[in-house]
C-alpha positions in Angstrom: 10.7 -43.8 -62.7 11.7 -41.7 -59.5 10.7 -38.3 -59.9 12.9 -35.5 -60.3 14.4 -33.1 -57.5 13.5 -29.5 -58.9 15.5 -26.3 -57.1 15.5 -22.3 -57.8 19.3 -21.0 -57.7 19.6 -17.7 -55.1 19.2 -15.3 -57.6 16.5 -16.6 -60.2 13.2 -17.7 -60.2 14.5 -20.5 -62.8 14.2 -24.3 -61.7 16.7 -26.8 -62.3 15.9 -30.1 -62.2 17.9 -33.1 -61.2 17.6 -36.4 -63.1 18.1 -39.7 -60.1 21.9 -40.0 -61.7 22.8 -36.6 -61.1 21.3 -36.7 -57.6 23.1 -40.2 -57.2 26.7 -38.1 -58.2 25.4 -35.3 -55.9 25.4 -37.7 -53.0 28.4 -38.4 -53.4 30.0 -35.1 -52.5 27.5 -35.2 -49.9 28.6 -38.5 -48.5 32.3 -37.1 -48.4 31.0 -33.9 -46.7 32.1 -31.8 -49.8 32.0 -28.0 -49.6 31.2 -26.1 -52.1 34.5 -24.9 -54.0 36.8 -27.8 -52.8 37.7 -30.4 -55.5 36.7 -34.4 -55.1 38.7 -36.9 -57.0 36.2 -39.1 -59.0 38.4 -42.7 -59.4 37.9 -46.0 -61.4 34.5 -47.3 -61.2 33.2 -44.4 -59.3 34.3 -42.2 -62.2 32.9 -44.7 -64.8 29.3 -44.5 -62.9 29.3 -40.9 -62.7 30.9 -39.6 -65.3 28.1 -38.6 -67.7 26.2 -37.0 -64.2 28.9 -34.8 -63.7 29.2 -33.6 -67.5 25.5 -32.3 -67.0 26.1 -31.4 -64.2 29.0 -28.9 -64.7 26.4 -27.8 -68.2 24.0 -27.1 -65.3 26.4 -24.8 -63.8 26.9 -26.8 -60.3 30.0 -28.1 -60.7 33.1 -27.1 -62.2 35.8 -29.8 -64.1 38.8 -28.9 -62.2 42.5 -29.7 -64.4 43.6 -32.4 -61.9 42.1 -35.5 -63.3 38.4 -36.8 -62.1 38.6 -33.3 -59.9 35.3 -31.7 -59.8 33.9 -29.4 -57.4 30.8 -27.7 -56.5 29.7 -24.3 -57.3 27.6 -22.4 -54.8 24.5 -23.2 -56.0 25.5 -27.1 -56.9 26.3 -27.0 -53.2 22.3 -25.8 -52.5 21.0 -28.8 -54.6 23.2 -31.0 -52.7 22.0 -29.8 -49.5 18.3 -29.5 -50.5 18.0 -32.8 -52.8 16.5 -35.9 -51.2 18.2 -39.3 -51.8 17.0 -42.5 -52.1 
């Protein structure tokens, strides 16, 4: 089993660690050069991979479910686990 990414947000000296799907959804706003705060439209089988990722994700607090449909986007620090995370 790969091991997990672990991260400390800006502000707090509390780690959040990544599970290999959520880094896997991660890389995809990485892969699309995603800033943080601008919305990506998760689609068809794209959306049916990630889907679960992103719900724990936006629990986590590093994305945000945007109204438009399969629009998520990255909060500040979901931006910092993108950029510090190391893919496979």
């Amino acid at each position: 089993m790969p091991e997990a990414t672990e991260f400390s947000r800006a502000n707090s000296s509390a780690a959040i660690v990544l599970s290999a799907p959520e880094r896997a959804a991660l890389k995809v706003f990485k892969d699309y050069h995603v800033a943080s705060g601008k919305m990506f439209c998760f689609t068809g089988p794209l959306m049916e991979k990630h889907r679960h990722s992103l719900g724990t994700l936006v629990e986590k607090g590093l994305a945000v479910k945007e109204q438009f449909s399969g629009g998520y986007s990255l909060t500040p620090c979901g931006h910092r686990a993108m950029a510090t995370a190391r893919f496979e």
